[in-house]
Each structure stands twice: as structure tokens, then as C-alpha cells.
CHARMM-style PDB file with segment names, atoms N, HN, CA, C and O in Angstrom:
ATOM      1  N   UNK     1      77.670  31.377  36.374  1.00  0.00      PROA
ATOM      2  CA  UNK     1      77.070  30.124  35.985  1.00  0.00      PROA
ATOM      3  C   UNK     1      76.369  29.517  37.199  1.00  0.00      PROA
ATOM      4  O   UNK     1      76.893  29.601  38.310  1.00  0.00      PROA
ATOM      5  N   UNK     2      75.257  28.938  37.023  1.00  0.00      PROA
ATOM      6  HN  UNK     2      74.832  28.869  36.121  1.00  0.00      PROA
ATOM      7  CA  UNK     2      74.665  28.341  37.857  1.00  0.00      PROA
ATOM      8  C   UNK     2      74.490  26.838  38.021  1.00  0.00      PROA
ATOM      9  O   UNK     2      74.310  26.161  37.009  1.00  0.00      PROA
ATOM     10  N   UNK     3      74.532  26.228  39.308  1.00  0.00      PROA
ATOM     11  HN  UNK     3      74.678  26.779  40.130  1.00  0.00      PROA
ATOM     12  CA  UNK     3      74.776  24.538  38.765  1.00  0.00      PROA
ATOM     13  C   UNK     3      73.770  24.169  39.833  1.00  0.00      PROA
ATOM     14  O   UNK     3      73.482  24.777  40.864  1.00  0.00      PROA
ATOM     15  N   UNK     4      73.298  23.017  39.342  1.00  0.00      PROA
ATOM     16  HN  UNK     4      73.533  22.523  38.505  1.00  0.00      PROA
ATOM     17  CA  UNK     4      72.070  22.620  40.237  1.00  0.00      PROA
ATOM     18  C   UNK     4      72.875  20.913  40.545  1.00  0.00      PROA
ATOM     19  O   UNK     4      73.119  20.043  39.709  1.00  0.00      PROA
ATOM     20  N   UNK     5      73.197  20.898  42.435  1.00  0.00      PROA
ATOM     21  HN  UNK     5      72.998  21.605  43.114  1.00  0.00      PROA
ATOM     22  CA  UNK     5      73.759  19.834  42.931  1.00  0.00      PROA
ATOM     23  C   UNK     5      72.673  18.852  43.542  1.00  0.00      PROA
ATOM     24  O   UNK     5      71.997  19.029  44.555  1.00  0.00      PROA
ATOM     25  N   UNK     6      72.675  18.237  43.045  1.00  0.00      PROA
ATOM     26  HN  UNK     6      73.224  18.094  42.221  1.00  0.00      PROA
ATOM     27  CA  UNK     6      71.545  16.690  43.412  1.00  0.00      PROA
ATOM     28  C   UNK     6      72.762  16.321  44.237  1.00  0.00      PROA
ATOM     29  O   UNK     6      73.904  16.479  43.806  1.00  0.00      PROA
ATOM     30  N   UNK     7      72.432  15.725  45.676  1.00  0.00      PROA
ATOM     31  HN  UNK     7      71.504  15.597  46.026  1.00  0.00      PROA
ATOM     32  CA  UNK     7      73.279  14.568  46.481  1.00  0.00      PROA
ATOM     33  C   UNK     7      72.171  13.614  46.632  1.00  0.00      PROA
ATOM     34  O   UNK     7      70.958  13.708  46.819  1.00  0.00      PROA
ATOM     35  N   UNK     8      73.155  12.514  46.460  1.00  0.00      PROA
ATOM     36  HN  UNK     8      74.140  12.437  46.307  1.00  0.00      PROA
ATOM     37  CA  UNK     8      72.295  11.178  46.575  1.00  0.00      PROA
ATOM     38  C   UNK     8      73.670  10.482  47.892  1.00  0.00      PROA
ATOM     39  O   UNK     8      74.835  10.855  48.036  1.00  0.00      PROA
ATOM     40  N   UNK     9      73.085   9.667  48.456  1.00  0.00      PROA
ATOM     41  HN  UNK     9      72.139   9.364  48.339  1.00  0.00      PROA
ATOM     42  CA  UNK     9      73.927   9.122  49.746  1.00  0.00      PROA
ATOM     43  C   UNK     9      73.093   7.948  49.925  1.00  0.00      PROA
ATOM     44  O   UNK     9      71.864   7.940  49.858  1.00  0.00      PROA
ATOM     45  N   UNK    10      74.025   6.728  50.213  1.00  0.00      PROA
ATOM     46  HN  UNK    10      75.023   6.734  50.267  1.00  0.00      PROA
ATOM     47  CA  UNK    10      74.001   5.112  50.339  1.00  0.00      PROA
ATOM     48  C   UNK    10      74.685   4.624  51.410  1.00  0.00      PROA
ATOM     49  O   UNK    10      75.863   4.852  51.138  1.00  0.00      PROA
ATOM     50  N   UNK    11      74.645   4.213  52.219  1.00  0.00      PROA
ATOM     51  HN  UNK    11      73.687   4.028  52.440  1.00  0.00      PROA
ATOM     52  CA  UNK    11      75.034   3.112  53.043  1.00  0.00      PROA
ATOM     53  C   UNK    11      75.622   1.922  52.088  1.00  0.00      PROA
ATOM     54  O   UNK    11      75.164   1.034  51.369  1.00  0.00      PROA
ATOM     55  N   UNK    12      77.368   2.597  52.641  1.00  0.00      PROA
ATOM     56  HN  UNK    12      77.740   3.318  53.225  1.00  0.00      PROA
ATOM     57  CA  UNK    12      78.162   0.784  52.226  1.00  0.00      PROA
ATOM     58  C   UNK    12      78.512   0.425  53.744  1.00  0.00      PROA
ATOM     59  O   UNK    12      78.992   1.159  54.608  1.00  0.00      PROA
ATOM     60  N   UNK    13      78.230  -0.569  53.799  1.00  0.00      PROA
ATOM     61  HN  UNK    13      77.840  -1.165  53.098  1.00  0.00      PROA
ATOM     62  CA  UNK    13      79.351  -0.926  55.127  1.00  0.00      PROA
ATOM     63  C   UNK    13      79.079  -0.436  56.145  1.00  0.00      PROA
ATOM     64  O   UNK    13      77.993  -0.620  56.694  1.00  0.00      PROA
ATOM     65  N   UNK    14      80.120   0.381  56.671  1.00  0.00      PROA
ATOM     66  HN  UNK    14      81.002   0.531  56.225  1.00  0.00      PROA
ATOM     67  CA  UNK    14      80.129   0.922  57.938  1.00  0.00      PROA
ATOM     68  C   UNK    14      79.984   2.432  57.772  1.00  0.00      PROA
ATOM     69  O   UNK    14      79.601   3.252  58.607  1.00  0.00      PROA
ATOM     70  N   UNK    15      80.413   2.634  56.391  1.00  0.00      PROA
ATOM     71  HN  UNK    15      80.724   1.967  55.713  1.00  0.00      PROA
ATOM     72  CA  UNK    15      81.127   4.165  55.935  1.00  0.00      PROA
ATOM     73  C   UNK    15      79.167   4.815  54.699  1.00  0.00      PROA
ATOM     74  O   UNK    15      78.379   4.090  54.092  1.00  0.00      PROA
ATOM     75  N   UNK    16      79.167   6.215  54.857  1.00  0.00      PROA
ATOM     76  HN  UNK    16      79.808   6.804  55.350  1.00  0.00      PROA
ATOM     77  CA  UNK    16      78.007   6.831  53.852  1.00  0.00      PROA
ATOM     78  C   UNK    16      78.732   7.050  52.880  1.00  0.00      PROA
ATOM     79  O   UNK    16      79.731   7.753  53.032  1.00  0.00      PROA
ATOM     80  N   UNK    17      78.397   6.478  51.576  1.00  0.00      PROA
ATOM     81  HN  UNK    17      77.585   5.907  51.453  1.00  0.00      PROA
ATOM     82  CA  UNK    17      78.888   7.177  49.759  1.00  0.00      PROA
ATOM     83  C   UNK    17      78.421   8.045  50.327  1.00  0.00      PROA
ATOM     84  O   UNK    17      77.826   7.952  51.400  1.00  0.00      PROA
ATOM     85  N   UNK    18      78.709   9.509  49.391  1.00  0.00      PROA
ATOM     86  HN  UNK    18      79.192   9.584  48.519  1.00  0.00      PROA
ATOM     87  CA  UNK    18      77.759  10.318  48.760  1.00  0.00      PROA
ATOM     88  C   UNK    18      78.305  10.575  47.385  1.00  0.00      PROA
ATOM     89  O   UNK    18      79.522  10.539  47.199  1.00  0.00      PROA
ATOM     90  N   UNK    19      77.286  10.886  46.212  1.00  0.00      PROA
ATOM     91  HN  UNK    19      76.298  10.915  46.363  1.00  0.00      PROA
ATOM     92  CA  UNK    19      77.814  10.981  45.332  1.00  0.00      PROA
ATOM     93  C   UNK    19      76.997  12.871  44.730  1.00  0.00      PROA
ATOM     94  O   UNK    19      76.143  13.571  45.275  1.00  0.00      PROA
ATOM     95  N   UNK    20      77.756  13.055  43.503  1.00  0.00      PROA
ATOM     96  HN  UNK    20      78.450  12.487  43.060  1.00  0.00      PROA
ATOM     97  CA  UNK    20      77.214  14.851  43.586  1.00  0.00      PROA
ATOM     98  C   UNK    20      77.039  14.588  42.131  1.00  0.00      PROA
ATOM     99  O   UNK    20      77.953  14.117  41.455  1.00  0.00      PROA
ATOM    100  N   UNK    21      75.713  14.930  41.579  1.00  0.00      PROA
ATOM    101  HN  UNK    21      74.970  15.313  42.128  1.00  0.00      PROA
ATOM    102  CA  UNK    21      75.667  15.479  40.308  1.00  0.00      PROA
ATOM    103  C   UNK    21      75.438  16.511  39.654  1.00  0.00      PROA
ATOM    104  O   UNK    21      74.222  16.659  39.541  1.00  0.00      PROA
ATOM    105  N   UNK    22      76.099  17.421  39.093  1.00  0.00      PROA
ATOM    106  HN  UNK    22      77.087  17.300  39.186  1.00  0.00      PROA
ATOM    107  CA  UNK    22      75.971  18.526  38.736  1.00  0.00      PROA
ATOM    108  C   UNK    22      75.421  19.141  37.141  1.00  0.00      PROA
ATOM    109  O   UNK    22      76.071  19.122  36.095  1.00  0.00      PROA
ATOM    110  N   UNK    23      74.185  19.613  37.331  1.00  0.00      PROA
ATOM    111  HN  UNK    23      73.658  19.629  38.180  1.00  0.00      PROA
ATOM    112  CA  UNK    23      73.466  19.564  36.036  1.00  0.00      PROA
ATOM    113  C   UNK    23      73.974  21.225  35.764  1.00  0.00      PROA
ATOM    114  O   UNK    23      74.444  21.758  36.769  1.00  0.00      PROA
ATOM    115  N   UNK    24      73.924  22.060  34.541  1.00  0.00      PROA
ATOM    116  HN  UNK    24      73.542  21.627  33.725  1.00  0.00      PROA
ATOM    117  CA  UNK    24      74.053  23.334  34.442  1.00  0.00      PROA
ATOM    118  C   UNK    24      72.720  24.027  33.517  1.00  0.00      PROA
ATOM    119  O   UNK    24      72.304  24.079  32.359  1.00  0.00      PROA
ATOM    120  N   UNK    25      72.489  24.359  34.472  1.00  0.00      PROA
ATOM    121  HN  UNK    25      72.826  24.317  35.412  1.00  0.00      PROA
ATOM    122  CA  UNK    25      71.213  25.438  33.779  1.00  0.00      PROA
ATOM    123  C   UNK    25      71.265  25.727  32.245  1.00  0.00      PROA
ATOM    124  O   UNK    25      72.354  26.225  31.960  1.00  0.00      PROA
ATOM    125  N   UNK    26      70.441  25.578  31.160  1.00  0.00      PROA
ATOM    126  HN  UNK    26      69.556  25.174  31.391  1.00  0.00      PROA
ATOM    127  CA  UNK    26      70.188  26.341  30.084  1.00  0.00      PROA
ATOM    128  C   UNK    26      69.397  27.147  30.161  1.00  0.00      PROA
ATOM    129  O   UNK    26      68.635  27.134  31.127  1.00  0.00      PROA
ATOM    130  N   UNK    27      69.326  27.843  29.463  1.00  0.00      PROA
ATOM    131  HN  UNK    27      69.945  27.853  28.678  1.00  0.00      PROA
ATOM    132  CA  UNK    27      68.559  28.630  28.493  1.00  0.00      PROA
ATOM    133  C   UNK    27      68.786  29.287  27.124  1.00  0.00      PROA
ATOM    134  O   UNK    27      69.947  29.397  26.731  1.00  0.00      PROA
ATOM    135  N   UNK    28      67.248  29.963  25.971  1.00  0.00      PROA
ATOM    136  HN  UNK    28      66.305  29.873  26.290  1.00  0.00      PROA
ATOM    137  CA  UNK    28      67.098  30.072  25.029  1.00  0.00      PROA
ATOM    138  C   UNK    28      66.588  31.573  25.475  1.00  0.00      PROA
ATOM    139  O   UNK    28      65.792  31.613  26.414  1.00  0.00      PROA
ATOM    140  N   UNK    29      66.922  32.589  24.971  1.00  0.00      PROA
ATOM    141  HN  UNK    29      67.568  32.556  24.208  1.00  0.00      PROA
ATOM    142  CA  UNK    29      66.089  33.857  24.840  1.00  0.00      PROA
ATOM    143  C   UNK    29      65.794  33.873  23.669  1.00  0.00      PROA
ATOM    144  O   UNK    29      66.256  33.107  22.823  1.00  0.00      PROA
ATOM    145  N   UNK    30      64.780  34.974  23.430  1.00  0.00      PROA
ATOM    146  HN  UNK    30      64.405  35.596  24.117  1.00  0.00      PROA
ATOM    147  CA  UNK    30      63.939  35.084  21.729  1.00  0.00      PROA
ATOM    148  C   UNK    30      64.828  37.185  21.536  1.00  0.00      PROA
ATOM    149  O   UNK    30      65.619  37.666  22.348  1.00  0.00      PROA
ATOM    150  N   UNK    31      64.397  37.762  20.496  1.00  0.00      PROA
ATOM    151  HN  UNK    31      63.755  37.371  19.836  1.00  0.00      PROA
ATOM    152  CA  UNK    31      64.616  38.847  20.258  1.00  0.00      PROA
ATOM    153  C   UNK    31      64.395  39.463  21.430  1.00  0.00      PROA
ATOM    154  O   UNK    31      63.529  38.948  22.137  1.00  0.00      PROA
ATOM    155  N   UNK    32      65.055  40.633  21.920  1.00  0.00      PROA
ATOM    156  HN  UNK    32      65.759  41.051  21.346  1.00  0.00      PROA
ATOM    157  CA  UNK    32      65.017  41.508  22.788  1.00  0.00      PROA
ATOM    158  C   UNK    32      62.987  42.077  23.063  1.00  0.00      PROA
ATOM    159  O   UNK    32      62.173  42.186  23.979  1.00  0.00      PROA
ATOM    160  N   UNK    33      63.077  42.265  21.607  1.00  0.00      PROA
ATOM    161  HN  UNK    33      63.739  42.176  20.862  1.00  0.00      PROA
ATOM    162  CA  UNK    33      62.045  42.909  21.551  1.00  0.00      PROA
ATOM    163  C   UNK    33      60.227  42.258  22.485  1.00  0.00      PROA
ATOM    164  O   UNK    33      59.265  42.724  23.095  1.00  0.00      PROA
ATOM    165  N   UNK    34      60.849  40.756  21.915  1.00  0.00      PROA
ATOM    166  HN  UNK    34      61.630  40.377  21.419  1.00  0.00      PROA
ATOM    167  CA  UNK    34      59.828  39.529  22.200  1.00  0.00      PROA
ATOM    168  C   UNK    34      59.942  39.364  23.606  1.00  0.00      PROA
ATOM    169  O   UNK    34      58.878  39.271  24.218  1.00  0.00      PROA
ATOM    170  N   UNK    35      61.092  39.303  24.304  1.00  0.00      PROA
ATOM    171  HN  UNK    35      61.956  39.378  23.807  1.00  0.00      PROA
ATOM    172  CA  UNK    35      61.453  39.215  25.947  1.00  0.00      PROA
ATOM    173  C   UNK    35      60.909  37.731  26.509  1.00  0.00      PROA
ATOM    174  O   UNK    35      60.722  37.397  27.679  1.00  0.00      PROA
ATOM    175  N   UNK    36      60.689  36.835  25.093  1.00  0.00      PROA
ATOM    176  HN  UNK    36      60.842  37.106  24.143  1.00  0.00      PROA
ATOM    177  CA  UNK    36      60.688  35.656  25.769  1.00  0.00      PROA
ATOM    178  C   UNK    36      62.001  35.105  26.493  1.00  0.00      PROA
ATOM    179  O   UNK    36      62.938  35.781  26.067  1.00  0.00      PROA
ATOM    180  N   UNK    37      62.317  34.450  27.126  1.00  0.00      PROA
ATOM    181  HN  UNK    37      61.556  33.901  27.472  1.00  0.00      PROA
ATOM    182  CA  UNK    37      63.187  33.740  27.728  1.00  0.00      PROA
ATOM    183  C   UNK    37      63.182  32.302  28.784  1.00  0.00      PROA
ATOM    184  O   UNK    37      62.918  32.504  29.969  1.00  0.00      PROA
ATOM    185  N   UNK    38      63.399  31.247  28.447  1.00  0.00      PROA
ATOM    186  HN  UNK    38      63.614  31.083  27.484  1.00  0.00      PROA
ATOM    187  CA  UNK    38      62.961  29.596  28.767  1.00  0.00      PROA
ATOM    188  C   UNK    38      64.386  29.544  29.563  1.00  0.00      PROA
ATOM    189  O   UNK    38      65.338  30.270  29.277  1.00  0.00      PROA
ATOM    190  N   UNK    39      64.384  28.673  30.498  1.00  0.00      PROA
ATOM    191  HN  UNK    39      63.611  28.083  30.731  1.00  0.00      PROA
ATOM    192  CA  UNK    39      65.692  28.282  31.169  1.00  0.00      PROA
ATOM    193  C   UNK    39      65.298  27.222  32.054  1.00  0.00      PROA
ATOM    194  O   UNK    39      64.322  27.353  32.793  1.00  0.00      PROA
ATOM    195  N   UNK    40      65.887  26.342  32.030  1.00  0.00      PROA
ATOM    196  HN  UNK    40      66.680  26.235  31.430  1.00  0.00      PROA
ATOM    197  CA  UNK    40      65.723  24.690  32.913  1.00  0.00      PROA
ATOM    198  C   UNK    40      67.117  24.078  33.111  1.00  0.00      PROA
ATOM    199  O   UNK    40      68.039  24.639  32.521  1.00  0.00      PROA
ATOM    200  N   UNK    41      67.372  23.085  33.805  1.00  0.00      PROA
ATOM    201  HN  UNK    41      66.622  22.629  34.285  1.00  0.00      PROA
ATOM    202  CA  UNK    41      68.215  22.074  34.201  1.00  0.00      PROA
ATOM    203  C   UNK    41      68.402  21.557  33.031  1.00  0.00      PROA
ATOM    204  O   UNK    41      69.461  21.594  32.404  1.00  0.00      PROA
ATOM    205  N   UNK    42      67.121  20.920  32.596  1.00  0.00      PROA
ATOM    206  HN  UNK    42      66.261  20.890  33.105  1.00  0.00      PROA
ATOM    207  CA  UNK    42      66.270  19.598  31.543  1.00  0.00      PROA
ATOM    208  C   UNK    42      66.649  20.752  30.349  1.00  0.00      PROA
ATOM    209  O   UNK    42      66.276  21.915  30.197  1.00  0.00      PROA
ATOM    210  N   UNK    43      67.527  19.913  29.608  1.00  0.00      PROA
ATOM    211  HN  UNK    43      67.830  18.968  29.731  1.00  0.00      PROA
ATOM    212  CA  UNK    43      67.807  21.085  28.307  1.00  0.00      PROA
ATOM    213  C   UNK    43      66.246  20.650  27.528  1.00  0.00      PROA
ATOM    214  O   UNK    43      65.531  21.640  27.375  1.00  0.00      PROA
ATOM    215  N   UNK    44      65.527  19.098  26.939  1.00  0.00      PROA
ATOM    216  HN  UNK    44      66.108  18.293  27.063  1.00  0.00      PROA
ATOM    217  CA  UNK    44      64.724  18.449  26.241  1.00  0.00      PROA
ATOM    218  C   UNK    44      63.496  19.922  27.052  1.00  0.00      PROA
ATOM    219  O   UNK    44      62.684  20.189  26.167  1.00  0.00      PROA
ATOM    220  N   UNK    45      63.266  20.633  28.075  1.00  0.00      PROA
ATOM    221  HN  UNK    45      63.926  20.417  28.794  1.00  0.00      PROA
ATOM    222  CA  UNK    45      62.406  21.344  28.588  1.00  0.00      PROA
ATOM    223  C   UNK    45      62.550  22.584  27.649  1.00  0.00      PROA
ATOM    224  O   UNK    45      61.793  23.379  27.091  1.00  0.00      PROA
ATOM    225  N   UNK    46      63.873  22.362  27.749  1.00  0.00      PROA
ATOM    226  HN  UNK    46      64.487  21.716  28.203  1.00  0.00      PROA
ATOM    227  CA  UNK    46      64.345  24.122  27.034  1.00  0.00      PROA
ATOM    228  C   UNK    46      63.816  24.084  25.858  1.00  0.00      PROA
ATOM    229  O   UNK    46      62.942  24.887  25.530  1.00  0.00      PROA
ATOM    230  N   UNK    47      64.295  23.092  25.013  1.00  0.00      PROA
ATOM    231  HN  UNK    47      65.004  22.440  25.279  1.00  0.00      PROA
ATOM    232  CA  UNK    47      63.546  22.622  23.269  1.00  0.00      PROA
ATOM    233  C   UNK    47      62.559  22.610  23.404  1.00  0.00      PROA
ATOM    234  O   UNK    47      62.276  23.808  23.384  1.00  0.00      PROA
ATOM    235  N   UNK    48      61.411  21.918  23.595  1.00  0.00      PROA
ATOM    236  HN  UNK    48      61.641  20.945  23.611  1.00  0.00      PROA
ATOM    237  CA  UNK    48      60.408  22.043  23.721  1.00  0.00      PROA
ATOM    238  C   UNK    48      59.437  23.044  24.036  1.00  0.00      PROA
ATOM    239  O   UNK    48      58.333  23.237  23.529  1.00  0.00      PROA
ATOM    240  N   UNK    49      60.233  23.859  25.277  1.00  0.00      PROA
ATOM    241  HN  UNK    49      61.131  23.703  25.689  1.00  0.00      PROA
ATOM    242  CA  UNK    49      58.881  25.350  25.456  1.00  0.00      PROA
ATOM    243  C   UNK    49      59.305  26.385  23.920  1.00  0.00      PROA
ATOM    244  O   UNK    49      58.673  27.086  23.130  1.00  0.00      PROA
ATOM    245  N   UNK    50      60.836  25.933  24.126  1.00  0.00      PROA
ATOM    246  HN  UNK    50      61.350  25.363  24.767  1.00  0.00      PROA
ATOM    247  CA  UNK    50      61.417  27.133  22.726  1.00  0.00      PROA
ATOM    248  C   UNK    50      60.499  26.847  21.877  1.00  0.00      PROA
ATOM    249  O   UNK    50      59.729  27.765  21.592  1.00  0.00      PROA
ATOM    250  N   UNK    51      60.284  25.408  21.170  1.00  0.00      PROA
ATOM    251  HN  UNK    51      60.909  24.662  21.401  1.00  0.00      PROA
ATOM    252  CA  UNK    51      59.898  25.080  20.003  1.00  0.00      PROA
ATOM    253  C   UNK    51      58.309  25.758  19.702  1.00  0.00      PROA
ATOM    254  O   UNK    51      57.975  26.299  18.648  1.00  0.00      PROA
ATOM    255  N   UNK    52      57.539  25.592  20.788  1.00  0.00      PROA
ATOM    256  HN  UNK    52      57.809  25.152  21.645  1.00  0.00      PROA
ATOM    257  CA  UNK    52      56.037  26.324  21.188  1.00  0.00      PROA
ATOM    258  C   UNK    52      56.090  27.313  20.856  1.00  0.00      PROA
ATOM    259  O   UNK    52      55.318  27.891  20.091  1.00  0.00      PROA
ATOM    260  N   UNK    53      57.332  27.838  21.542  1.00  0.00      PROA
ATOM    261  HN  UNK    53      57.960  27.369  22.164  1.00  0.00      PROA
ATOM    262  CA  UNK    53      56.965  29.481  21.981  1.00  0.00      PROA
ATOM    263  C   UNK    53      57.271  30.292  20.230  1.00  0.00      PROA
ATOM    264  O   UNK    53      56.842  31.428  20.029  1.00  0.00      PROA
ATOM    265  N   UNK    54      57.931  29.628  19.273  1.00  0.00      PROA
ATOM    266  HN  UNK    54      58.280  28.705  19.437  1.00  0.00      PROA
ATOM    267  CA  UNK    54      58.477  29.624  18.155  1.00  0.00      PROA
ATOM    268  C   UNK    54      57.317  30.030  17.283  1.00  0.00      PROA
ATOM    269  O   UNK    54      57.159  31.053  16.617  1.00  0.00      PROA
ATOM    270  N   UNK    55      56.200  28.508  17.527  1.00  0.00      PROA
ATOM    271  HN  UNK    55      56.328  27.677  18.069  1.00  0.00      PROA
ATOM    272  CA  UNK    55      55.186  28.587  16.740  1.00  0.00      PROA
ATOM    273  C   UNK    55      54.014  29.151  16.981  1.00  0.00      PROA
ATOM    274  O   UNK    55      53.153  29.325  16.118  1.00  0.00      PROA
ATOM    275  N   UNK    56      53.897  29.533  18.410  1.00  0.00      PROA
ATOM    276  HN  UNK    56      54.597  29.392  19.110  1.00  0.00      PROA
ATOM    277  CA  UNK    56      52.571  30.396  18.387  1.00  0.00      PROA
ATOM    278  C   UNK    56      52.950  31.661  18.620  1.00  0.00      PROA
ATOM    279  O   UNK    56      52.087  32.447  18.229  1.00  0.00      PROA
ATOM    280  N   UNK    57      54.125  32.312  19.216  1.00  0.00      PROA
ATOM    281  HN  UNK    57      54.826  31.673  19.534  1.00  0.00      PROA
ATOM    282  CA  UNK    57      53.896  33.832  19.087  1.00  0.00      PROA
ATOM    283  C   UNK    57      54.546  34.269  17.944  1.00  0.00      PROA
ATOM    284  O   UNK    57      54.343  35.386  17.469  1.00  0.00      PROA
ATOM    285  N   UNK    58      55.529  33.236  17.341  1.00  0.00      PROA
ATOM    286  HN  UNK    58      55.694  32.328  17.727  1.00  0.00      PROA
ATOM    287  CA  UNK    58      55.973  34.053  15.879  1.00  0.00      PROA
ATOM    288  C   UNK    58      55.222  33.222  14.536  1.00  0.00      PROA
ATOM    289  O   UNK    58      55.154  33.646  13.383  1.00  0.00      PROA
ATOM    290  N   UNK    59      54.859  32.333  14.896  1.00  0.00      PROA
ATOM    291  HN  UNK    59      54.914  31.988  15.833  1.00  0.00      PROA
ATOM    292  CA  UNK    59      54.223  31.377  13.690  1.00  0.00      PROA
ATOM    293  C   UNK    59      56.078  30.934  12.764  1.00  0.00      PROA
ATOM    294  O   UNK    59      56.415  31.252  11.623  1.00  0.00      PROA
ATOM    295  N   UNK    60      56.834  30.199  13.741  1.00  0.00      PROA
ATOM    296  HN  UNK    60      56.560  29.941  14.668  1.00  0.00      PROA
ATOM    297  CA  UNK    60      57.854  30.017  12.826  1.00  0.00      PROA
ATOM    298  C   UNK    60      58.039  28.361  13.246  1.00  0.00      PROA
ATOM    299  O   UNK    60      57.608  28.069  14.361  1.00  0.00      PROA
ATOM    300  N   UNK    61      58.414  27.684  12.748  1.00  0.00      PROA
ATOM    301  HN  UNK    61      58.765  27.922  11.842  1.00  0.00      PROA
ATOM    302  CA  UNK    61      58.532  26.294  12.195  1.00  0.00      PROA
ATOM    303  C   UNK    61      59.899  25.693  12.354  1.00  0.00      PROA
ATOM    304  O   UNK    61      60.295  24.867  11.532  1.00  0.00      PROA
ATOM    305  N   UNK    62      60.678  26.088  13.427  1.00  0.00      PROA
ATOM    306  HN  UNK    62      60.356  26.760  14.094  1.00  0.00      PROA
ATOM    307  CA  UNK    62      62.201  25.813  13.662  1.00  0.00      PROA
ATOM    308  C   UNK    62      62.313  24.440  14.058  1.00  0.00      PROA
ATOM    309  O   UNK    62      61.218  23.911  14.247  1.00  0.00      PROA
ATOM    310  N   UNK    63      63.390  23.651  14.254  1.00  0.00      PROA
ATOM    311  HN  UNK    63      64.279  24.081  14.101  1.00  0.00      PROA
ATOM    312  CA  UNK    63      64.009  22.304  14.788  1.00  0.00      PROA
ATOM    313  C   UNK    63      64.540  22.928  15.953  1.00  0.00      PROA
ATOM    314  O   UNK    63      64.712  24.072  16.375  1.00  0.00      PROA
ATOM    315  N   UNK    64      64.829  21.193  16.489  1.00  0.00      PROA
ATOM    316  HN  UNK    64      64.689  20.265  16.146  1.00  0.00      PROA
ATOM    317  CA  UNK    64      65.229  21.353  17.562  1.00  0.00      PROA
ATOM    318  C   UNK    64      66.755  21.122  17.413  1.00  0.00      PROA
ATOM    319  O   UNK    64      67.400  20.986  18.452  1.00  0.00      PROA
ATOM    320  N   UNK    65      67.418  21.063  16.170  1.00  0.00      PROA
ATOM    321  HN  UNK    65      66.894  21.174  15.325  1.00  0.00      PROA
ATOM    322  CA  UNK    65      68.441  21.463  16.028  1.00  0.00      PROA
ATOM    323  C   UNK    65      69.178  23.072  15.872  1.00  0.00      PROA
ATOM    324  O   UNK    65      70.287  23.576  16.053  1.00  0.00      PROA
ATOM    325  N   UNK    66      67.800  23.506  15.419  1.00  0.00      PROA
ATOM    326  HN  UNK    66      66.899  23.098  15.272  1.00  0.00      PROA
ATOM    327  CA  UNK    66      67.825  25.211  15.585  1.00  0.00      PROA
ATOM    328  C   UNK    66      67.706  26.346  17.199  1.00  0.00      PROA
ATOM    329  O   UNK    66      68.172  27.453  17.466  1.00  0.00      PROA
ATOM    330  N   UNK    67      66.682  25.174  18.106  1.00  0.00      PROA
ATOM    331  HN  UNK    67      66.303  24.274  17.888  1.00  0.00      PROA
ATOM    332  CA  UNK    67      66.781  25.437  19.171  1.00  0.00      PROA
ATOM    333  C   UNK    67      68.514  25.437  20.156  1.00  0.00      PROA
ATOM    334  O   UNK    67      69.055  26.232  20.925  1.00  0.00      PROA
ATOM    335  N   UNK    68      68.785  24.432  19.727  1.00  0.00      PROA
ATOM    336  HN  UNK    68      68.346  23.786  19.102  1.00  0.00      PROA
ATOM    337  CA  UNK    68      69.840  23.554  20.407  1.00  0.00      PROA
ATOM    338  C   UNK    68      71.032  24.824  20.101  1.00  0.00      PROA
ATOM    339  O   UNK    68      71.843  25.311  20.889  1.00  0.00      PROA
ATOM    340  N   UNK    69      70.799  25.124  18.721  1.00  0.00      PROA
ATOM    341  HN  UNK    69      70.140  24.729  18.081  1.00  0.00      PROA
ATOM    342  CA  UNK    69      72.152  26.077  18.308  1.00  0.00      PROA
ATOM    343  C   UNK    69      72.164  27.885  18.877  1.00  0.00      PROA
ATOM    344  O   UNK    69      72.706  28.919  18.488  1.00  0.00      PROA
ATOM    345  N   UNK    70      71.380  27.554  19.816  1.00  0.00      PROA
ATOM    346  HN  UNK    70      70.939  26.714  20.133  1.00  0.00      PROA
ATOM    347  CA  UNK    70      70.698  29.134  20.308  1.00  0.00      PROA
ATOM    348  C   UNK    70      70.807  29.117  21.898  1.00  0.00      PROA
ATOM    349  O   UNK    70      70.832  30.097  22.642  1.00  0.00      PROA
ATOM    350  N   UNK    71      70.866  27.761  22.242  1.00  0.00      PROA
ATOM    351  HN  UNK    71      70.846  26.965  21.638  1.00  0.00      PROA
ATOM    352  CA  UNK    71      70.896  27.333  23.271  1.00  0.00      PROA
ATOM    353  C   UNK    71      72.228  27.843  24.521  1.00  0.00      PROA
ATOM    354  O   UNK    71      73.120  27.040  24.249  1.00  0.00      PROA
ATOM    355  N   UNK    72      72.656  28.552  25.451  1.00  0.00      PROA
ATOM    356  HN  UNK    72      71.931  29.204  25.673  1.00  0.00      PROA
ATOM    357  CA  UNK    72      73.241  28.675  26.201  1.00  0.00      PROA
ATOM    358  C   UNK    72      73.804  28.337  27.770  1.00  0.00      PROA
ATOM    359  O   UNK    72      73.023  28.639  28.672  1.00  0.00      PROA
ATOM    360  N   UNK    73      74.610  27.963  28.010  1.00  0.00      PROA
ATOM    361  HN  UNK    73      75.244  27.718  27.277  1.00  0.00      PROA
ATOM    362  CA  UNK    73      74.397  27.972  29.971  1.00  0.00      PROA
ATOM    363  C   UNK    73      74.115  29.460  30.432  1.00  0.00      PROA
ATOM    364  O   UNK    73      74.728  30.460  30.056  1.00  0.00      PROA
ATOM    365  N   UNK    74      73.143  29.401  31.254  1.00  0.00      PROA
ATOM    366  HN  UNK    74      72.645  28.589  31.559  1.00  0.00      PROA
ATOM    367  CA  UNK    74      72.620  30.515  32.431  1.00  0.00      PROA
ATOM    368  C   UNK    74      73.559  31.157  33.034  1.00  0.00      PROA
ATOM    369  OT1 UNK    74      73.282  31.985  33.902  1.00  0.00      PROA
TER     370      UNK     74
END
């Protein structure tokens, strides 16, 4: 699994926060055959190229509830 760590760091006081956010990679592959494959941080990235990639190389008409259910961590 892959995790993508954002640090963000603030000045309190005398002492540095830092704080860690940890996003986890998705991705959507298509049929073996098709060898598409989308993968981002930004799942809304993942839906979206999926949803494209849906309608112009297969001409298919899916949701992004259909995306979502196809959807995996990396």
C-alpha cells in the first residue's frame, strides 16, 4: 500500500506542531485486455478520468457509483 504524507508544521509558543496527513492512493483498472488503469490520491480524480475513459473508449454510460464500486487502494 502506498500512502502519500503531507506535513504541515506551525509555530505555537516556543515548541513546532507538526501535524501528518495521510491520504491512500486509489485506483480503477478497466479489462485486462483495455490496460486502462487511473490512480490518484484525489479519489473525485479517479471518478472522473474512469467516468471518460468509460465513455469514449467503450461508449458505456456508468455512475460514479459504479466507478466507486471498482474502486481500490494501490
Amino acid at each position: 500500500m502506498r500512502v502519500l504524507l503531507s506535513v504541515y508544521g506551525k509555530q505555537i509558543g516556543g515548541r513546532k506542531e507538526v501535524v501528518i496527513v495521510a491520504e491512500k492512493l486509489k485506483k480503477v483498472e478497466c479489462d485486462p485486455k483495455c490496460g486502462f488503469m487511473v490512480q490518484s490520491h484525489d479519489e473525485k480524480e479517479v471518478v472522473e478520468i474512469a467516468l471518460q475513459h468509460a465513455k469514449k473508449a467503450h461508449k458505456m454510460n456508468i455512475t460514479e457509483k459504479d466507478v466507486k464500486g471498482m474502486m481500490k487502494d494501490a
